[in-house]
N, C-alpha and C positions, 0 to 999 in steps of 0.2 A: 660413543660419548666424546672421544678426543674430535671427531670429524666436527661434532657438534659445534667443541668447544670452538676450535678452530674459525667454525663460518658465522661464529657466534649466534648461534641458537641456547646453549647451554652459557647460564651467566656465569661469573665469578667466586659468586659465593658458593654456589652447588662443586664449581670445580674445586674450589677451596678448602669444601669439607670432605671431598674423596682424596685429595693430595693429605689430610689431616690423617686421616682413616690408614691411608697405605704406611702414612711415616710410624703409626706406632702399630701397626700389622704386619707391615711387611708383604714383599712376596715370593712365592717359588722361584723355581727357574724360566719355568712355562710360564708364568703369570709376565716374569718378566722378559722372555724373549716375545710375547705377543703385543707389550706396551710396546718394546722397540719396534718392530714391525707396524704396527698402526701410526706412530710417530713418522718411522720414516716414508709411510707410502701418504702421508700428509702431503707430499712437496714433488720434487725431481728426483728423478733416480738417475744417475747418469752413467750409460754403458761407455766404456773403455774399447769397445770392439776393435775401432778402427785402427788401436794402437798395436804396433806390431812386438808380438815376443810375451815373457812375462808380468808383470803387473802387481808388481808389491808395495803396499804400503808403512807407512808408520805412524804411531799416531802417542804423542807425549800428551800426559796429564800437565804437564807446565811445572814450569819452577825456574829459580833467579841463575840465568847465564846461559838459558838452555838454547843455542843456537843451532839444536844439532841438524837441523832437515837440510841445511846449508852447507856443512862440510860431508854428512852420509850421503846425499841425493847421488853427488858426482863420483862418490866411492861404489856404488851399489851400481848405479850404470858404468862401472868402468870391469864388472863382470858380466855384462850384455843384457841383463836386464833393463826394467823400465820402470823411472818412477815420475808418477804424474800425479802431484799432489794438488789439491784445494785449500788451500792457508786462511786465517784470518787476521785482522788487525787485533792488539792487545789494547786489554784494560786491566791497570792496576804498575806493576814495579816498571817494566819493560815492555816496547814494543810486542806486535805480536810478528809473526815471519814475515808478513808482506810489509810491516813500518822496517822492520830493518832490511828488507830486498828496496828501501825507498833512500836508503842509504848511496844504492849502487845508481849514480846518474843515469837518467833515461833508461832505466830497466825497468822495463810495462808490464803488470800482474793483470790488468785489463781486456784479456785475451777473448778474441770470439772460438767458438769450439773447431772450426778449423786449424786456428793459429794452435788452438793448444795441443790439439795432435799430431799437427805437422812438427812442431817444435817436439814433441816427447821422440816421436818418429828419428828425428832428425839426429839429436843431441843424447836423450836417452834418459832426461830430465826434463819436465818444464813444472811447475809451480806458478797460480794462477789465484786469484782473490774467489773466496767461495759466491755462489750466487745465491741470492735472497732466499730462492725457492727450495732449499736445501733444509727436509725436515723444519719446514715455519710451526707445526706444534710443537716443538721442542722450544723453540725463541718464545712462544706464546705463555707454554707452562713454566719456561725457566723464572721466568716476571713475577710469575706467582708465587713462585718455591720462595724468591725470596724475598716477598712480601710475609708471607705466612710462616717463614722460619722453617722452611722442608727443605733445603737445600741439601743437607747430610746425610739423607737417605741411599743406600746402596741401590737399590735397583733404580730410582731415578734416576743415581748418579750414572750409570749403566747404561739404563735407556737413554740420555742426552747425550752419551758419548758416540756408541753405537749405531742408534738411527742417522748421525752423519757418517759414522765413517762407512756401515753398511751400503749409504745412499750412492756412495761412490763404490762402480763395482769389478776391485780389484781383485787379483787372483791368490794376495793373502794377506795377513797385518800383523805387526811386529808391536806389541803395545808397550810404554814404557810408563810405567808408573811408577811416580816421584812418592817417598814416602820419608819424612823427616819435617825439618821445622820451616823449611821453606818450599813446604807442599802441602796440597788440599788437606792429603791425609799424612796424618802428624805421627803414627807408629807406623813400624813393619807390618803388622799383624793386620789392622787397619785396611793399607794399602795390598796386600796379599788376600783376604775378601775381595776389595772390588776387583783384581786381576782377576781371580779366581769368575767371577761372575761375569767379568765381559768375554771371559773368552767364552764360558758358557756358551753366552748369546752366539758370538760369530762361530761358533762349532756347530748349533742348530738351524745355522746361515748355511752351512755346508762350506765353509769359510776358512781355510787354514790359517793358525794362530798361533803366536808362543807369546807371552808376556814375561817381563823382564822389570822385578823391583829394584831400582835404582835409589841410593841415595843424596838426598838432597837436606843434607845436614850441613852444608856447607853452598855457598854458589860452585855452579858447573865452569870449569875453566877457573882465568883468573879476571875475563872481561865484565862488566854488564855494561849496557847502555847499545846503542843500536849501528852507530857506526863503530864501535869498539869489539861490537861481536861479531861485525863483516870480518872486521880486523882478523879477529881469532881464527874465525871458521876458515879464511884463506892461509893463514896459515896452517893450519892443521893439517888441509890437505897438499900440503908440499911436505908434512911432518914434522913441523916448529911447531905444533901447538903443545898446551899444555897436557900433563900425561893425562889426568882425568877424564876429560873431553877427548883424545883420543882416543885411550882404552875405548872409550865408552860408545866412541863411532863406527870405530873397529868391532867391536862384539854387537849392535845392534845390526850392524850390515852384514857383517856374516851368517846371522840367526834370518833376516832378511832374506839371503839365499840360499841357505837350506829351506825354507820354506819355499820354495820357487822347484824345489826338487832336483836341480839342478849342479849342486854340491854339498856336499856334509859342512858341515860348519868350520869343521878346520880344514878340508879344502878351500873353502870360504877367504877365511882368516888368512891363511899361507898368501894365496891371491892377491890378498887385499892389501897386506903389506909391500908387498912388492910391486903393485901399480903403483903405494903413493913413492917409494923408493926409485922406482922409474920414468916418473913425470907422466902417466896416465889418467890418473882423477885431475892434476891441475889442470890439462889440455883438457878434459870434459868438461872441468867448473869455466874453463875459457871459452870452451864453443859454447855451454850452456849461457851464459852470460851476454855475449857477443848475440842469440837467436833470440834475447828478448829485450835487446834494445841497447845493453850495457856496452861498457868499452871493456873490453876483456883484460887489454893492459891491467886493469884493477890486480887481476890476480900476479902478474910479476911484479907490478909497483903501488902496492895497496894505499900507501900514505899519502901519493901523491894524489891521491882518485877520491880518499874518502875525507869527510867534513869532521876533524876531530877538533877537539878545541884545544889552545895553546896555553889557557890561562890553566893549571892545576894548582892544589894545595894538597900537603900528604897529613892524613890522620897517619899517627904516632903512637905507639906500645909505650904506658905510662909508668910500665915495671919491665924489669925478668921475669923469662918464665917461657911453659909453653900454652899451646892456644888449646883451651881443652875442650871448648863450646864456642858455638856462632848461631846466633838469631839469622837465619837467611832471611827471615822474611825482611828481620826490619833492614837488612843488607838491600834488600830488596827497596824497602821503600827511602832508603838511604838514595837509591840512585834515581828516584822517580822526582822526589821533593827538588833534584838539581834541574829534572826538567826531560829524562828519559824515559818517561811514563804519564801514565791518566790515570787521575783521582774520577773524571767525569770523563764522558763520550766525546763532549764536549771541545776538550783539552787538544792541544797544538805539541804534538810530540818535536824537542830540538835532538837532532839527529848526532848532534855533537858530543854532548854531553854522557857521563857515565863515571865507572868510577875501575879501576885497577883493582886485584885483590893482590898484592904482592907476599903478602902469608896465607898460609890457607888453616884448617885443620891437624892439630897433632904437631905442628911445628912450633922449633924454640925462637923466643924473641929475646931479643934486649933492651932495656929501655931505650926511648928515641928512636926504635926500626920502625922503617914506611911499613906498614901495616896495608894500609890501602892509599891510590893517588885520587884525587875525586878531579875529574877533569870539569869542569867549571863555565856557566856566563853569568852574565849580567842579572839575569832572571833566576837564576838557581837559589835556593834558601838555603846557604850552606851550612848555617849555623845547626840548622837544625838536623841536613845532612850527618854532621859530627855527629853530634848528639845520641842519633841514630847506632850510628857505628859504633860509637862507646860504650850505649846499652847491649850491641850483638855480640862484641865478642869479651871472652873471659879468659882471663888468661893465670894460670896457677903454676906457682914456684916449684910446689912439690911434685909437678907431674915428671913424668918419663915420654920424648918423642914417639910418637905412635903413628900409623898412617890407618887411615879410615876405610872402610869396605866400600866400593863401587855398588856392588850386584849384589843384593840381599836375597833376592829367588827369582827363580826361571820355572817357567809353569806353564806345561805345553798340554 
């Protein structure tokens, strides 16, 4: 039936009313490791062979500030591993990996399958724009889902994750799924189903797996926007970045290579701190960078290399108090309306643009504190940027300073 759909034999509406049927039915496990499977042998399956060593992936649900594949890539090859990702372009708050890898000058995602082996080979990272033919009933049915309002289904949601990341056939995947107000799925419990189900799937893949609920009640870091997040993620991996996004690259990469079988996780961890304390992830993110066209300078002099904009304006905390709630989402489309995002396919992502978070979560403010800097052009709608941010965050007199959980569950 999917092959059908696919070469278009089966119309719209027929698929319409089984996409209908599964959303208020449901399916097993089997029901749904065999829709991924059919999805994904739709298209390319692409063998890793040539790539010498281990071969672990990761793969984020998304959420606002999330740059992590950019500071973990060079962390996780700097324990001899190999990470050879397939990225896509973003729709909605932010870029997706490859608009902010378009940040770094003359860094080519355009790769033929030699280059992108020879570069993983090489450097021990390379990251590459997915190709068309990657799970196309997945791009076919997703069109539909949200015509027909099926989009919130677990095991679709499953199956469209899976049949790409399966299609790529690496030797294991670290899943992170985002679960709070600036993610698909908006509770814990929510977001811990669909872990719960994807690893399923890649476990009857034969597939090693740990998934990791993160939250995303707040933006990741203090960056968004697309040259703001190069910003961050090179810092990070010198150890200036924000603790969030650290923690948080640091424990996905360590889970990373315990999955590779190769270290327990706080072997891992140990490791990993002390390459980026030694200057060995920056000299990876250098070569890596420098093997796909970039000027590696970027990573010792990031400002000088990236297109930030010089015009800002700071939203301002209206009272005392601490921050006790943040809308990410609309944080999110706070930094999109300036111009670091697409409303439509359409849209011309400005690479400059984006916004600071200078408070995060659980912290006191005073009236008149930069809350957040909204870096700014011409084209940005800033007003309504405010606006945005005004509704996200909430800020009450009576609270007590608190610091927010990173990692809600791990589930291996």
């Amino acid at each position: 039936m999917i092959q059908g759909y696919v070469d278009g034999i089966i119309p719209d509406y027929q698929m319409s009313a089984w996409l209908m049927a599964l959303y208020f039915n449901h399916m097993n496990d089997e029901e749904r490791y065999n829709l991924t499977m059919t999805m994904l042998e739709s298209g390319d399956i692409v063998s890793l062979s040539e790539i010498n060593g281990k071969k672990i992936d990761k793969h984020s649900t998304g959420g606002v500030g999330d740059k992590t594949t950019l500071s973990l890539s060079p962390m996780v090859a700097s324990l001899g591993l190999k990470v050879s990702k397939l990225s896509g372009r973003g729709l909605g708050h932010t870029g997706g990996t490859i608009d902010k890898l378009d940040a770094i000058k003359g860094f080519r995602t355009d790769l033929s399958k030699e280059e992108f082996f020879e570069i993983a080979n090489k450097t021990g990272v390379v990251v590459a724009g997915q190709t068309s033919n990657i799970a196309p009933a997945d791009k076919k049915i997703y069109s539909l889902r949200d015509a027909t309002a099926t989009v919130d289904e677990i095991s679709l949601i499953s199956a469209s994750i899976m049949s790409k990341k399966l299609a790529v056939e690496s030797d294991g995947i670290v899943l992170d799924v985002k679960a709070g107000s600036g993610a698909f799925m908006k509770s814990i419990e929510e977001a811990k189903i669909l872990a719960e189900s994807m690893c399923s799937i890649a476990k009857m893949n034969g597939k090693n797996v740990i998934a990791l609920v993160t939250n995303m009640n707040q933006p990741l870091g203090n960056m968004v926007g697309n040259s703001l997040e190069v910003l961050e993620a090179i810092k990070t991996v010198k150890g200036e970045g924000p603790k969030d996004f650290y923690d948080l690259c640091v424990q996905l990469s360590a889970y990373m290579a315990e999955l590779s079988g190769d270290f327990t996780y706080e072997q891992a961890k140990k490791r990993l701190e002390e390459n980026i304390k030694n200057g060995t992830v920056k000299e990876i993110m250098k070569n890596w960078i420098k093997a796909q066209g970039g000027n590696e300078d970027i990573v010792e002099n990031p400002e000088k290399h990236l297109d930030i904009s010089k015009e800002i304006i700071h939203f301002k905390a209206e009272k005392d108090g601490v921050i006790t709630k943040i809308n990410t989402e609309k944080c999110g489309l706070a930094s999109m309306v300036l111009g670091a995002g697409r409303s439509s396919k359409e849209d011309t992502i400005d690479l400059s643009v984006g916004i600071e978070f200078n408070k995060k979560l659980g912290e006191s403010v005073l009236k008149n504190d930069i809350i957040a800097t909204l870096y700014i052009s011409e084209k940005s709608d800033v007003q309504n940027s405010l606006n945005l941010l005004k509704e996200a965050f909430q800020i009450d007199k009576d609270s007590e300073v608190f610091s927010p959980e990173l990692i809600h569950a791990i589930i291996k």
